[in-house]
N, C-alpha and C positions, 0 to 999 in steps of 0.2 A: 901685346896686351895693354889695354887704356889703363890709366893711374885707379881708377876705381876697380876695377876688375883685380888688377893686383893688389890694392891693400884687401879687397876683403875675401881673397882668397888666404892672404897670411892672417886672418882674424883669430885670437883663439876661443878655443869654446864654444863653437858653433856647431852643433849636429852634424854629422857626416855630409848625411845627402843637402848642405849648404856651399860644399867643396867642389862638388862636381855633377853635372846631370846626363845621363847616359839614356832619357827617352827621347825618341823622335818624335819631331812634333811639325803636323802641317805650318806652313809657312805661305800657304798662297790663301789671300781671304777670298778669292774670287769659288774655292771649292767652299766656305762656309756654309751656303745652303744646304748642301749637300748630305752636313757634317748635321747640322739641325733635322731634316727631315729623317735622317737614321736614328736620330738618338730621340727625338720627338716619338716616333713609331715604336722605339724600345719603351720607353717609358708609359706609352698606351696600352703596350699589348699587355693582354693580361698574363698574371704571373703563371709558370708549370707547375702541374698537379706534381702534390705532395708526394715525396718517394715512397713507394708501395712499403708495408708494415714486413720486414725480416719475416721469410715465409718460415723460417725454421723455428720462430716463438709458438705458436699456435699446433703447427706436428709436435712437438716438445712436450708443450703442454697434454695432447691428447695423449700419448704415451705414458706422463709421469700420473694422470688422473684414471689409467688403466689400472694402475697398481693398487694394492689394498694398501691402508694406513695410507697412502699417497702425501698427505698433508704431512709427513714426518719425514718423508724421502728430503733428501740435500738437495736434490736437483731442483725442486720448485723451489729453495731460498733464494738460492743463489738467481735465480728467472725474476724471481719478485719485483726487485729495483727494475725493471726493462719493460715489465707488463703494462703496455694501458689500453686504454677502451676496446681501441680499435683490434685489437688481440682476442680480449675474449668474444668480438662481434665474430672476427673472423673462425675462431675456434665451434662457436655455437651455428656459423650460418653452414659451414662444413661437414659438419657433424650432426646433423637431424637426429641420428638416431639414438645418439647417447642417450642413457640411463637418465630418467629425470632427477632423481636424488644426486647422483652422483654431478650432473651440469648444476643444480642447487646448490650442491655444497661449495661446489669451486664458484661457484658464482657468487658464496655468503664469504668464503676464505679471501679471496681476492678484494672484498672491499673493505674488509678490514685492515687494509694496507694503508699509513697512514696517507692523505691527501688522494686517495684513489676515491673517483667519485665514477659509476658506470653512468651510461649516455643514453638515448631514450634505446638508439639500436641490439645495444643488447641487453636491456630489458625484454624489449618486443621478440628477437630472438630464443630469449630463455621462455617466453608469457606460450610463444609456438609449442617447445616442446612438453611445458606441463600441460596445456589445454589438449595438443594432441593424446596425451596420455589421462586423460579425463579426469588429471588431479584440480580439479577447477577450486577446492578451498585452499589449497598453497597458491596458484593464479593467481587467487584475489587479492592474498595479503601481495604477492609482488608487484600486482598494476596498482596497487595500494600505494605500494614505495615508491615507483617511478612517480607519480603523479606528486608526491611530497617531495621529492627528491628534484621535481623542476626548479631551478635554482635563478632563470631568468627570463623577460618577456620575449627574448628569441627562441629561448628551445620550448616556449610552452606547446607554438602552431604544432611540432613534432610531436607531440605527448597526445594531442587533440587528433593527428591525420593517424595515429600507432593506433587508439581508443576504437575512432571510427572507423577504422578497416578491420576489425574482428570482427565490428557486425554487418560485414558483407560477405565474409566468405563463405556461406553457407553451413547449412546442419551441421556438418562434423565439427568444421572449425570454430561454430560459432556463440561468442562469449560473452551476452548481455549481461550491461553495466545494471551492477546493484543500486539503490538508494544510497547506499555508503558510500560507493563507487561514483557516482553522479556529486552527493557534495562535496567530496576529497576534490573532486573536477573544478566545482563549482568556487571551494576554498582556496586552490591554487590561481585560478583564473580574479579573483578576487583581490589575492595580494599584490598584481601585476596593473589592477584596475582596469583591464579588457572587460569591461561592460558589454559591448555589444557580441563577444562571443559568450559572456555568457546567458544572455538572452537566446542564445541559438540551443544553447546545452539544455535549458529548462525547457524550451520548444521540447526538442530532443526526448528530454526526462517524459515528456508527456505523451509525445507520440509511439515511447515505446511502453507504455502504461504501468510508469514507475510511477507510482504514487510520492509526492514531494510529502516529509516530515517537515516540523517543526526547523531542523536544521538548517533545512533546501532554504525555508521561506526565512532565517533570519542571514543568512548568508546573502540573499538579493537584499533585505532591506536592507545589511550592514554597507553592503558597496555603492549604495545611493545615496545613504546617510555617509557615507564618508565624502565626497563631491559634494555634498548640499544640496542635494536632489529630493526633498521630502516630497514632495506631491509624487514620482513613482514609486519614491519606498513605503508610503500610506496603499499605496494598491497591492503590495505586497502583503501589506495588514491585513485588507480587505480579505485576501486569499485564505490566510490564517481562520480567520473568523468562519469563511466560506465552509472550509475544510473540518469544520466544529473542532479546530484547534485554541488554544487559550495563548497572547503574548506571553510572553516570559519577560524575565531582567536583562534578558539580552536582546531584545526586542526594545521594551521603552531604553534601555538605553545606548543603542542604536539612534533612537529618533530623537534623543538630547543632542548624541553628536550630531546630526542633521542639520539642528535648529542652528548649534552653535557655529558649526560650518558655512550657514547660512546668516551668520550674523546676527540671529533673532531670537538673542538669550531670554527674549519675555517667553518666548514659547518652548523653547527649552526647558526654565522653569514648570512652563504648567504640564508637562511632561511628567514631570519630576512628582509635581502634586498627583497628578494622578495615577501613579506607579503606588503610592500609599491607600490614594480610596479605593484602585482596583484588590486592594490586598497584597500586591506583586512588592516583594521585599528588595528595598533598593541595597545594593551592596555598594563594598570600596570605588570599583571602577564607576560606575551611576555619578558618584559622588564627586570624583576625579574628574569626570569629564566636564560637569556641571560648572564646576570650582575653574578649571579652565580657560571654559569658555568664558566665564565671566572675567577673569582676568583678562585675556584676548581684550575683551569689551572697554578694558580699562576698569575695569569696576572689582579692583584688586581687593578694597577692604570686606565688600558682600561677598569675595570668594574665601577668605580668612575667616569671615561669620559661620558662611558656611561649614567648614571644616571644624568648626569649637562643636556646633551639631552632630556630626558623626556616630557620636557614641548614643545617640538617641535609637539609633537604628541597629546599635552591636556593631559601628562598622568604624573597624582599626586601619588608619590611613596609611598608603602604599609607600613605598619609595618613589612611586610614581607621585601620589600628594604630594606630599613633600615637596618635589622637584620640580614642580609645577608653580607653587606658591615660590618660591626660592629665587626660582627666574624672575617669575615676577617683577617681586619687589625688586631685586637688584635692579633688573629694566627700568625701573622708576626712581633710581636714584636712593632707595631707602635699604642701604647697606648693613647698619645696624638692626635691621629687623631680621632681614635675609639671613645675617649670622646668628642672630637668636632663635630662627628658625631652625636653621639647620642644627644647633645645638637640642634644643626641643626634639627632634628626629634622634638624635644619637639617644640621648635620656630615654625615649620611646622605644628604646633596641632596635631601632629599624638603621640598619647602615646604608651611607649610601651609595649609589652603583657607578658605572661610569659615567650616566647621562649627568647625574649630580654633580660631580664631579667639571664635567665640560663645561657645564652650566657657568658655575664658580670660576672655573679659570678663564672663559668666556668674557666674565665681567673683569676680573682682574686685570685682563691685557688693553683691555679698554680705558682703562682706568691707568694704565699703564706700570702695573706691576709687574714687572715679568719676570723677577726675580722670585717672587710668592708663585706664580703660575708655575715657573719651571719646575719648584720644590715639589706642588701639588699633583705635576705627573708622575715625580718621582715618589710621590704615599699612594696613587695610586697602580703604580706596578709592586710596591712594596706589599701591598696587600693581596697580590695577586689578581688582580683586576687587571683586564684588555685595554686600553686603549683603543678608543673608536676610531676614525678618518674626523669624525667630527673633535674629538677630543686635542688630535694634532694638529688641525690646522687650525683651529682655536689659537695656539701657539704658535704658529709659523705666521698665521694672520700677523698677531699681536707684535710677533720678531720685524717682521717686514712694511711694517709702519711705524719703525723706530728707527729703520735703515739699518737694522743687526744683519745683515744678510748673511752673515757668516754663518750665525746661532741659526738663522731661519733655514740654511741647508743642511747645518749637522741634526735638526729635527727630522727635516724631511727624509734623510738619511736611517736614521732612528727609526723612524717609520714603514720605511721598507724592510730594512734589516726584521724589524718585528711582523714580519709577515699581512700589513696593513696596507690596503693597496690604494695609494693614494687617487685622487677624483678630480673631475674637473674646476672643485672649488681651492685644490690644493695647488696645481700649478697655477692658476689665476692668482692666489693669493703672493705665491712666488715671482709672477708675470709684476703683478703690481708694485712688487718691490721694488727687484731692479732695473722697471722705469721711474720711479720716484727717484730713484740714484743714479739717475741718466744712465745705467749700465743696459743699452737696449738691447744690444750681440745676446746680452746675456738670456734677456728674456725672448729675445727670436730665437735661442737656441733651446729653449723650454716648450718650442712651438714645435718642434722636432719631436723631445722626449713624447710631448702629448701622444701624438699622434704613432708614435713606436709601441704605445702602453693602450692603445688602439680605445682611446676617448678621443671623443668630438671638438675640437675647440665650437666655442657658442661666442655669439654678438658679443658677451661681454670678455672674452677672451682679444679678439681681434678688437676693440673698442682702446681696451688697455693699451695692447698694441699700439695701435693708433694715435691712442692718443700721448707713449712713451717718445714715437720717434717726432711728433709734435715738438715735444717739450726742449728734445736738443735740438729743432730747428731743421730737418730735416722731411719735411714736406714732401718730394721728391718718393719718400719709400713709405711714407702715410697712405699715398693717393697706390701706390703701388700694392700697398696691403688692401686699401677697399678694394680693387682687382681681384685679388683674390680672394675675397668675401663673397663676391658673387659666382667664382666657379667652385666658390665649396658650398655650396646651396646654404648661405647664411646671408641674410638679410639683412642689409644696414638700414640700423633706427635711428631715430631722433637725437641718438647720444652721439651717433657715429657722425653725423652732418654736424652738429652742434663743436663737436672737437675742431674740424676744420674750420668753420665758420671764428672762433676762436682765436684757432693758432695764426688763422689768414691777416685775422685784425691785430694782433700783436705784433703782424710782419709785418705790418702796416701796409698789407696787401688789401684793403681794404676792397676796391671795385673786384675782386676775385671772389671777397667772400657778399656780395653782395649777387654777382650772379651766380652763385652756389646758392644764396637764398631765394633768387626768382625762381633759378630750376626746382624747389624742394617741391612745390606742388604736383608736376608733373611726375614724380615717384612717390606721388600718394601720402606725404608726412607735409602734415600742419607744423609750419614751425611750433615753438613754446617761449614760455620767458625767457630762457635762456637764449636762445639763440635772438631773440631780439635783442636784449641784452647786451651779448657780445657786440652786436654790430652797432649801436647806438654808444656805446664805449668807443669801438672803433672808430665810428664816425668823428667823435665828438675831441681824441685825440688827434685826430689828423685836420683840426681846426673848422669843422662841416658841422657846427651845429643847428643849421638850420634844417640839412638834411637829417641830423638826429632826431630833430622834430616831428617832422614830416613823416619818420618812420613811427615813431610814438604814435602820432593821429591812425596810422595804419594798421597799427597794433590794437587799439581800441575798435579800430572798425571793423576786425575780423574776431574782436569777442577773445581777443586772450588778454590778460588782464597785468599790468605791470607790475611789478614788485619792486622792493623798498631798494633794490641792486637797480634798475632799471631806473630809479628817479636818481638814484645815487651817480651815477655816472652821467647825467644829465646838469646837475647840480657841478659836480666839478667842470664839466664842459662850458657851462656859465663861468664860472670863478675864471678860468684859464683864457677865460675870452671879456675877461673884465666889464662880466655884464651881471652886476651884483644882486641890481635888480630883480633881475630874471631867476636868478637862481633862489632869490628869497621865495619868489611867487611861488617857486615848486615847491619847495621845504611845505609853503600852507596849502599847496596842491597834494598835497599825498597826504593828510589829516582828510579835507576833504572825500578821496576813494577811499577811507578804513584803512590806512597805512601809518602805520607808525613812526618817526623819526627814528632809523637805527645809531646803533656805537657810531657805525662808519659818517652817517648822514652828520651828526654832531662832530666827530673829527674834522669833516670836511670844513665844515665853519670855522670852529677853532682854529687849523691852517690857517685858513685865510683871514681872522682876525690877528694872529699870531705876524703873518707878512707884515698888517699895518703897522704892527709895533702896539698894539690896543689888547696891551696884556689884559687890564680890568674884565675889557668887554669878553675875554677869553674864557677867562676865570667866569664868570656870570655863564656862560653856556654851560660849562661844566657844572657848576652847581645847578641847574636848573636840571641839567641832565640826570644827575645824582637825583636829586628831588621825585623825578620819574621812575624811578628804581631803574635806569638804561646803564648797567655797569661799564663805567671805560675800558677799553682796553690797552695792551704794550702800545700802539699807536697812537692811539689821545694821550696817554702820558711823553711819547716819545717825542709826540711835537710840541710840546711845553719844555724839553728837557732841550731840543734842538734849539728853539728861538731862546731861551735863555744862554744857551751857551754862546750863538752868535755873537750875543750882547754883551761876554764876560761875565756874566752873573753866576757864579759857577753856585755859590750859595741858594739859589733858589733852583739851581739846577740840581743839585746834590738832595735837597729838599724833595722835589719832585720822585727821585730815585727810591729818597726813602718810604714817600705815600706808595709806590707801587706797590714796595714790600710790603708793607703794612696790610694793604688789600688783598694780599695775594695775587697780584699780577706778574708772571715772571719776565724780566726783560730778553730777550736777544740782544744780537753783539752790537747792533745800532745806537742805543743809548749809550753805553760803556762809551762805543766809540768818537762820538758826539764828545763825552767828556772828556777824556783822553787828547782828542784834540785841540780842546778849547783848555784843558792846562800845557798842552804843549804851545802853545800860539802866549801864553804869559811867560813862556820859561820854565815854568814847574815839571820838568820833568820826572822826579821821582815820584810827584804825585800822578803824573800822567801812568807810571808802571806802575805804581800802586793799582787805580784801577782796573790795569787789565789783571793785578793778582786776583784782585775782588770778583771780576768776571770769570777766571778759571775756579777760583773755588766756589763758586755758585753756579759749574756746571754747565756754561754756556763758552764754544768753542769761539775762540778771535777768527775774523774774518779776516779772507783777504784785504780788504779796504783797513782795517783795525792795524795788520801790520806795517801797512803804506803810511798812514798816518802817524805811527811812531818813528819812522823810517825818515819821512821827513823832518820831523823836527827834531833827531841825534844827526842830518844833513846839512841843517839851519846850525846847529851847535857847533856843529864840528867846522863850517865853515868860519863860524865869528871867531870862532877859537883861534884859527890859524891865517885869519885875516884874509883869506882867499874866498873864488867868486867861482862860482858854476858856470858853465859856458854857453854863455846868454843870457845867463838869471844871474842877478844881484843877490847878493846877502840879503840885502830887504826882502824878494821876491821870494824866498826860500820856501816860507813859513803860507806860500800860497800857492805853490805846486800843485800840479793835479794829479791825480794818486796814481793814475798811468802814467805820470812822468817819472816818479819815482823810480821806477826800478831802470830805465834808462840811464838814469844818473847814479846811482848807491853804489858804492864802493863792496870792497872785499871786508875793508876795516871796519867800515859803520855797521856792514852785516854781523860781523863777529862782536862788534859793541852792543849791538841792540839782542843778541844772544847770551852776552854777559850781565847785562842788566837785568835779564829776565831772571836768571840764575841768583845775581844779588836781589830782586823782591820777591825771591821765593817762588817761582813759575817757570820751572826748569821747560827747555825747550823738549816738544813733543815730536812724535813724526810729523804730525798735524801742522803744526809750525815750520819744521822745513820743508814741510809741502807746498805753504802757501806761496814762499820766499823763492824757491826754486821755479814752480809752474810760473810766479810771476815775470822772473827772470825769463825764461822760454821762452814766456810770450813774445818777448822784446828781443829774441834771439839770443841773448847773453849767456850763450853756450858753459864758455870757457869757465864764467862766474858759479853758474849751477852746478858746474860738475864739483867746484871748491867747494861748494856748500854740503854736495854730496859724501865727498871725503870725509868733509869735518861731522857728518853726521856718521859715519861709518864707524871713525873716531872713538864717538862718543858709544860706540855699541848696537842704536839703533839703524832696522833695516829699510831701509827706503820701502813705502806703498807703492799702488799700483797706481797712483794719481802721478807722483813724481817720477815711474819709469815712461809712463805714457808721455807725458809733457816731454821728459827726456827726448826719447824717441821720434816724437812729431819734430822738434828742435831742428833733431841731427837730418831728417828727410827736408826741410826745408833749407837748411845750409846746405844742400847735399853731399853726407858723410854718411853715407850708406853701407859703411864697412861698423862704425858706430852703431849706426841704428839695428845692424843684424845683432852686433852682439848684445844690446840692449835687448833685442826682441827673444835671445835664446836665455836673458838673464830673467825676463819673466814669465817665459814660459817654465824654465827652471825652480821659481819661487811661487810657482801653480797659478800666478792671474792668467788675465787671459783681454789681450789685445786688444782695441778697438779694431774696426775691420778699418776706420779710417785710416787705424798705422800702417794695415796691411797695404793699402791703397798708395800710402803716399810710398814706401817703399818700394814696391812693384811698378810701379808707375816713373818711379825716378831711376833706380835699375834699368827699365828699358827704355829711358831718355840718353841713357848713356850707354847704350848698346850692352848691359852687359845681364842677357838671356838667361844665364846659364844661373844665377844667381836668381834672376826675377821669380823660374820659372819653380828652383828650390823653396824660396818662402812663400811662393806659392801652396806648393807640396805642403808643407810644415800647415799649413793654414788650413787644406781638408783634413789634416791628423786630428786638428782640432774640434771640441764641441763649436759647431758655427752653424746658422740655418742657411743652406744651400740658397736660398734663394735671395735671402739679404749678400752673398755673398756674390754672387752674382749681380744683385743690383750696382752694390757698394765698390767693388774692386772691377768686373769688366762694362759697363755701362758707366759709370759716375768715373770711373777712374779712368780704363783705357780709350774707351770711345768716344768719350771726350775729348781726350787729349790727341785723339784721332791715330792712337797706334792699335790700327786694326791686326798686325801679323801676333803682334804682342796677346791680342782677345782671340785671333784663331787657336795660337798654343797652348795658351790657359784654359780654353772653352774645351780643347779635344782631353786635355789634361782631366779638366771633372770626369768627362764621360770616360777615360780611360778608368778612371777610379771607383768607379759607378755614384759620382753625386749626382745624380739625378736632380733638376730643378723643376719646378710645377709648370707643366702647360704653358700657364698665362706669362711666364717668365719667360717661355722659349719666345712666347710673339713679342713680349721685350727685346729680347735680347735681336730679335730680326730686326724689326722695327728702329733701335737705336743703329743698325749696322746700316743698312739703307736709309738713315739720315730722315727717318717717315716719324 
């Protein structure tokens, strides 16, 4: 047995099947096609029909519905829980002849089952036996219900092909659709917005000489006027008129929503006027939509005038009013009104419902209250009020743009539990999260749920995506996901090239994203700002401003038009190429095209006056800035705060700190750290932790760089203290370190010094803090140091996060201590995080560097237990990991491993996964 094999066979605490593996597994790669073309084929063929419905529910049934009183026998209770659709289809399609009363009543008993909802089949079944029995007015009211009881745009075509086959089957059977019957039809197909069948139905209506009411004809105008279709829904009028019928209120205000749907609230209004000279009394809704639309328009205070009017007409405004203005304003920045509105509403007895409600916490999360929103969901369950999907992810949005991912899954949670079936805006909202917290596993494994909960992911799902594994630098499984964008018949847009185009020029892969930009015409997408933009950025950091240029002149010649980011990056690209001139030219070049000098464009200057040391001339921009109403931002103050500190000037550095406040600007950990360094470089140390107190109570977390920086200078102390020198740096050089060199050099001591210090200015040390101190360590391999640091936080109570087991873990697979890294990886899966697939990689991959399989093929195992997206893990661990490193026997037994398991990977992954193996 190798040394690795036996220690982490004596590991403790590691899941069983980590001890020993008892599946066989192919070992020869040369049968891998093999193994792909069977599992390939499994994964095409389509799934087996649904197991046939317990033939024994349905006999059961017809026996206990023989009985009198039937509905009081035991034997249907105890059946209730087990009965669904497909039961009473089968009970009704068998039984022709049952009693029509008696198939009615079991057929009204059985839906009053809570959550039993029957299906179009045995309706049409049950619509058989009463038609055959010539009860045609109980008939009507049941194809009545079926037709309301359509619940979504799939099962409507069944509702429509059930309708039209009654009037085919001849005399006996045959059961033309009423006028009622036609617009229940026509109402249903309405709220699904299938326009063109119901064009077919009113054909229909006509050719079986159902004469259309008043109804027929506002139900086609209302579905035109809903799309913005006035010119067909005016022929609708016409008909009206035709038919010597008179509009109603639900007619003209039909054609207000039209106008405003169509943007063109002047004619909406004259709608509106002439709903009064026809005589036709406008009511609440008229009012509401009117009021609306003119907000939509921006024209918020004309829709508030409007509403003081109301009572001219008798008409008492909705909760729908209300909620309409409410948005609004809030939308506009005008929060005090919104609140005096909504107080106005209560005063009026009108309370408000949930839309209000979402509305409000809507704005609050935006604003980033989310401690008021939370409360808000909790008076609206308090009142007994539903929470919509839209009311949750209002909050989960709000949660997962604050980086709460935590509070954003225990909603989403909340949310199921309460019977709300979350949308594709809900896992997008949670996709977006944890890629904003580089937690991408996390959000590929919500690319699973999706699709479990049998929603679409859309463009902007994989976009997110995309553009999560972007942000960790992982390009590789980016280019991997547009792959599969096109075999999920979703269409990559301008946003989707735009990300790459991007992420390419941050890599400083610039010529990649440049013929990424030649190819985009050939797939039919006109670049946009943006994507010039990036590349002209790109260009301009990788020292090519000539070609920035040139692309500029390009961009004008195909008519898309720069923005004030485009001159901005062009502007610095000068500065960095000490071509001052040049970049002045542009600043009065964008005046010139109707562009304005941004925050950013004046920061730029300010830098680069601030380099020369020409604070005055600094100072004069910014006031000239100011004078333009262009309010600075953290960055214009932080690069006054930076070149003062350079200079020792901590006084006009501290100065500066305090204008921010003043203005409400709030700093990040840059400034702080700025100062912090610049009193640690005079000695002042306790002013330098001062600072960072002043930064934790004002809510802004020290950065990694912020603790390198006090690191070094208690390094610089503790050296002069003891007269000793770093090995290669002088005591002089101390205090000029560079903050990656820090953690190479930092002792055990300095670490627990610069822990006690925080403690004596009042800023007791966080997980947060030994996260930074430990990951830093990691980096630099300094095993033995992080694990001290670990203890002492153990110590102190606190439980390590998932940042410092991960670091951990990467650590222990790079020194390769793979007996470590398992029991690390069963320590967090134990404390419910959940691994980067990188850990998985490095582990598995070092495992079977050292021959030891049986191990490799265990955390492997542990890893399909886990929530993971089959397909990322497939990229991540056999392609990036094994195939790489060219242990192909290692990727045959892990590959047969999934399929053993049934993880199934997508298609496009199989021809990955061939492709990486044949070296193509």
């Amino acid at each position: 047995m190798n040394k690795s094999r036996a220690v982490a066979a004596s590991s403790p605490g590691l899941p069983s099947f980590f001890s020993s593996s008892s599946i066989p597994f192919r070992n020869s790669s040369n049968r891998l096609l093999s193994i792909f073309s069977t599992s390939a084929a499994a994964a095409a063929a389509p799934s087996p029909p649904p197991a046939k419905d317990p033939a024994d529910i349905p006999s059961q049934l017809l026996s206990i519905i023989s009985l009198p009183n039937w509905q009081k026998h035991h034997s249907v209770r105890k059946l209730m829980s087990d009965i669904c659709p497909s039961h009473v289809s089968s009970l009704l399609h068998y039984n022709p002849g049952l009693p029509p009363y008696v198939a009615l009543n079991f057929f009204n008993f059985v839906a009053r089952k809570p959550g039993f909802r029957h299906d179009v089949r045995s309706h049409s079944l049950l619509l058989d036996i009463l038609i055959r029995n010539k009860l045609f007015g109980v008939a009507e009211k049941v194809r009545i219900a079926m037709v309301r009881g359509c619940s979504s745009v799939d099962e409507a075509p069944s509702v429509l092909e059930c309708l039209r086959g009654m009037k085919k089957r001849g005399t006996e059977m045959e059961f033309k659709l009423t006028v009622r019957s036609y617009n229940e039809l026509l109402m249903m197909l309405s709220r699904f917005l299938m326009i063109d069948e119901m064009k077919k139905v009113y054909s229909e209506m006509i050719e079986d000489f159902v004469s259309p009411n008043i109804y027929t004809f506002n139900t086609m105008i209302n579905v035109y006027c809903k799309v913005g279709n006035v010119v067909e829904a005016d022929l609708y009028v016409s008909k009206i008129l035709q038919a010597g019928l008179r509009p109603d209120t639900f007619t003209y205000t039909s054609l207000i929503l039209g106008h405003c749907r169509n943007n063109d609230v002047n004619d909406a209004f004259r709608i509106f006027n002439v709903m009064q000279k026809k005589g036709c009394r406008r009511n609440a809704v008229s009012y509401t939509v009117l009021i609306h639309g003119l907000c939509e328009a921006g024209r918020v205070d004309e829709g508030i005038r409007l509403y003081k009017k109301m009572g001219e007409d008798n008409c008492i405004p909705t909760v729908r009013t209300y909620t309409v203005m409410i948005d609004a304003l809030l939308a506009n920045g005008r929060q005090l009104e919104a609140m005096d509105m909504l107080s106005k509403m209560k005063e009026a007895g009108c309370e408000p419902n949930v839309h209000t409600y979402t509305v409000l916490i809507d704005a609050m999360c935006k604003e980033k209250k989310m401690e008021q929103s939370r409360q808000m969901l909790d008076e609206i369950v308090e009142k007994g009020l539903i929470p919509s999907a839209a009311t949750y992810n209002s909050l989960i949005g709000g949660y997962c743009k604050e980086g709460m991912m935590d509070v954003a899954l225990e909603i989403f949670e909340m949310m199921k539990s309460n019977n709300c079936k979350p949308n594709e805006r809900t896992y997008n909202e949670l996709i977006y999260g944890f890629c904003e917290a580089k937690c991408v596993h996390k959000a590929m494994a919500l690319l699973d749920k999706m699709l479990a909960s049998k929603l679409t992911p859309t463009v902007i799902t994989f976009n997110l995506l995309i553009h999560g594994q972007c942000k960790v630098g992982d390009l590789d499984s980016a280019y991997k996901l547009l792959d599969l964008m096109g075999d999920n018949s979703v269409i990559p847009d301008i946003w989707t090239y735009g990300v790459f185009v991007d992420a390419l020029c941050k890599k400083k892969r610039v010529e990649e994203a440049l013929a990424l930009f030649d190819n985009l015409k050939e797939k039919g997408i006109q670049p946009n700002e943006v994507i010039y933009t990036a590349l002209i950025d790109g260009l301009c950091k990788a020292g090519r401003v000539d070609d920035a240029c040139s692309l500029l002149e390009k961009m004008h010649s195909e008519h898309c038009q720069p923005n004030s980011s485009t001159y901005n990056a062009l502007i610095h690209g000068f500065y960095s190429e000490r071509k001052t001139k040049e970049a002045l030219q542009l600043v009065e070049n964008m005046g010139k095209v109707g562009l304005n000098p941004t925050v950013h464009t004046y920061t730029i200057l300010i830098k680069e006056m601030l380099k020369e040391g020409d604070f005055d001339h600094a100072h004069r921009i910014l006031k000239h800035m100011l004078s333009l109403g262009c309010k600075p931002d953290a960055y214009t103050y932080t690069a006054f705060i930076h070149a003062y500190c350079s200079i020792g000037n901590l006084q006009e550095a501290e100065d500066m700190m305090a204008r921010m406040s003043e203005v409400g600007v709030i700093p990040d950990s840059l400034p702080y750290t700025f100062l912090a360094d610049a009193y640690g470089r005079l000695g002042l140390m306790d002013d330098a932790f001062t600072v960072l107190k002043r930064m934790v109570d004002n809510d802004c977390e020290p950065s990694h760089h912020t603790y390198a920086v006090l690191i070094k200078h208690l390094s610089k102390d503790k050296l002069s203290e003891e007269n000793l020198s770093l090995t290669g740096v002088g005591v002089r050089d101390a205090a000029f370190l560079d903050v990656g060199d820090v953690w190479k050099v930092i002792d055990y001591d300095t670490a627990l010094l610069l822990l006690d210090k925080m403690i004596k200015h009042g800023c007791s040390p966080t997980v947060n803090t030994y996260a930074k101190l430990i990951i830093g360590l990691c980096k630099v391999r300094r095993l033995t140091m992080a694990q001290g640091l670990l203890s002492h936080m153990n110590m102190k109570g606190l439980s390590p996060n998932e940042d410092i087991l991960s670091s951990l873990l990467v650590c222990c697979c790079e020194l390769e201590m793979y007996a470590d890294a398992l029991n690390l990886l069963d320590a967090m899966m134990k404390h419910g995080h959940s691994p980067t697939l990188d850990s998985f990689r490095f582990i598995v991959c070092g495992l079977y560097n050292e021959g030891n399989n049986d191990k490799a093929q265990a955390a492997f195992s542990y890893l399909l237990h886990r929530q993971y997206n089959y397909d990322e893990v497939a990229w991540k661990v056999l392609i990036d990991g094994l195939l790489k490193k060219g242990l192909i026997n290692g990727f045959s037994e892990l590959f047969s491993l999934m399929e053993k398991k049934g993880c199934f990977v997508h298609p496009k992954t199989y021809t990955m996964l061939i492709e990486g193996l044949d070296g193509s």
